[in-house]
C-alpha positions as CSV (number, residue, x, y, z in Angstrom):
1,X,-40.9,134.2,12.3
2,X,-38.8,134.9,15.8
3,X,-35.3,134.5,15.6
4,X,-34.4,130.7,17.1
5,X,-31.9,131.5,20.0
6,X,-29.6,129.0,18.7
7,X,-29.4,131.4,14.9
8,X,-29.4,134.5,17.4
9,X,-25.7,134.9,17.0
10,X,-25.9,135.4,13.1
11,X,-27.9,138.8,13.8
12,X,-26.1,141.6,14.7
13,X,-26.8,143.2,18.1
14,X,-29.3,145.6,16.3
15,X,-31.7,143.8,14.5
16,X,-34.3,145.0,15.7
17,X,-33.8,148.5,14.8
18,X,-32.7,147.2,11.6
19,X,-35.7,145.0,11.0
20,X,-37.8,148.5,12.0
21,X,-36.1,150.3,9.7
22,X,-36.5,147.8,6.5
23,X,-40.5,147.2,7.6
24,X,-41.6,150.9,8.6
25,X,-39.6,153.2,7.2
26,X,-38.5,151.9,3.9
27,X,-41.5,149.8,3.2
28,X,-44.0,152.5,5.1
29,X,-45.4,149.4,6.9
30,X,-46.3,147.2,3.6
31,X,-45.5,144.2,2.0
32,X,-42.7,144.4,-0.6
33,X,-44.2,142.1,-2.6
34,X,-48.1,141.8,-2.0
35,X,-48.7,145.4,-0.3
36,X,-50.8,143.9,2.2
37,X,-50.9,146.6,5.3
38,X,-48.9,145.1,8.3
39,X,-51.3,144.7,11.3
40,X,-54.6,144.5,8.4
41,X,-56.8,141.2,9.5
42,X,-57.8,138.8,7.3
43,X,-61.6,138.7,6.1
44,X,-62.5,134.9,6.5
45,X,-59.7,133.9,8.7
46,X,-58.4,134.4,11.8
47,X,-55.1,136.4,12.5
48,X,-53.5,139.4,11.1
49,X,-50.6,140.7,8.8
50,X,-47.5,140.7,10.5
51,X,-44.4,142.4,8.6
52,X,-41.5,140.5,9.0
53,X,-37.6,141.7,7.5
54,X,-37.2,138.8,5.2
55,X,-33.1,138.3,3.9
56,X,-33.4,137.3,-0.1
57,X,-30.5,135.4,-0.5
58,X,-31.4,133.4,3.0
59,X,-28.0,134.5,4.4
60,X,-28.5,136.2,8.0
61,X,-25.2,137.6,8.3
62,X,-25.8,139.8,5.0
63,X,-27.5,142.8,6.0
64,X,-27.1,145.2,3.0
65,X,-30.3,146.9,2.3
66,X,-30.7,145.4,-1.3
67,X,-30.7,142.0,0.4
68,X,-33.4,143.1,2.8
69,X,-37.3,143.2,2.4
70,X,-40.5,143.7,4.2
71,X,-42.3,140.4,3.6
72,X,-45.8,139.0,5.3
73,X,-45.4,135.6,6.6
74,X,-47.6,134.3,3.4
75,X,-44.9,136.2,1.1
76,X,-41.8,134.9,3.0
77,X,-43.0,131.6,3.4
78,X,-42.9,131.7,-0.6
79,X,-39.8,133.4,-0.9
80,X,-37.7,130.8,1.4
81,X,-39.7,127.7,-0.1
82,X,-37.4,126.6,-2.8
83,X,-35.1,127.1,-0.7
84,X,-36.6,125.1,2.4
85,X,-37.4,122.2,0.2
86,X,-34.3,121.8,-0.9
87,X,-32.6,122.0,2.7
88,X,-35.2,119.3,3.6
89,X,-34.2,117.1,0.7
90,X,-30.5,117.5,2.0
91,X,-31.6,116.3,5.3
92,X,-33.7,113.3,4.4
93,X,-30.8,112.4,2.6
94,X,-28.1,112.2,4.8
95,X,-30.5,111.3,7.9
96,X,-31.0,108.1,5.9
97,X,-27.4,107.8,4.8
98,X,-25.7,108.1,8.2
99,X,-28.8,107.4,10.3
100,X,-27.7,110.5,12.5
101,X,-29.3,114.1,13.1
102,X,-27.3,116.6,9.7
103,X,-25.8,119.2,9.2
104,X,-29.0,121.5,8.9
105,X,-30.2,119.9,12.6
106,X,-29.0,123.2,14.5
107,X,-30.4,121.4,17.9
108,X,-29.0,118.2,17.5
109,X,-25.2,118.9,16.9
110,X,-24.2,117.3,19.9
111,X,-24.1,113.8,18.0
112,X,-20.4,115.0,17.1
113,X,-18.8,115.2,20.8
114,X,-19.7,111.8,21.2
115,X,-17.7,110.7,18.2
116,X,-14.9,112.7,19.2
117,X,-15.1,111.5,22.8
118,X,-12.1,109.2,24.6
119,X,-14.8,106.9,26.1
């Protein structure tokens, strides 16, 4: 998955050497957890593996290697899920509590300088 430009900021400025590094060199260009080849296509569907540096404990900021794996998007998707549903429950949640974008809304924080505006 690219990097949304508003989590940019969480990376450090060499991700992308790091993320090469974790998917080709460590992993020798296969999935951590399946072993399916990065760039292999699929037989009865379109699209390919793609290889993607997954964090395990979903924190972007913690770069150690032992928190970094190759993952294909099938893999990651797996790996994040618990995780995603429960960020989604949060949401629902407090969107129907206080009616307003939440805390996990990265695009919509701008609700909050309203409240804190003099008008």
């Amino acid at each position: 998955m690219p990097i949304k430009p508003e989590n940019k900021k969480l990376y450090p400025p060499n991700w992308k050497t790091l993320s090469h590094l974790v998917r080709f060199v460590r992993a020798k260009g296969r999935c951590q957890n399946c072993g399916r080849t990065h760039g292999q296509r699929f037989l009865f569907s379109p699209g390919q593996i793609i290889l993607r540096a997954a964090h395990l404990n979903q924190d972007p900021t913690d770069n150690r290697k032992t928190n970094l794996r190759a993952l294909y998007q099938k893999c990651h998707l797996a790996h994040d899920c618990s995780d995603n549903l429960k960020r989604a429950a949060i949401n629902r949640f407090l969107k129907r509590l206080f009616r307003q974008p939440t805390l996990f809304d990265f695009e919509e924080r701008a609700p909050y300088d309203k409240i804190n505006s003099t008008d």
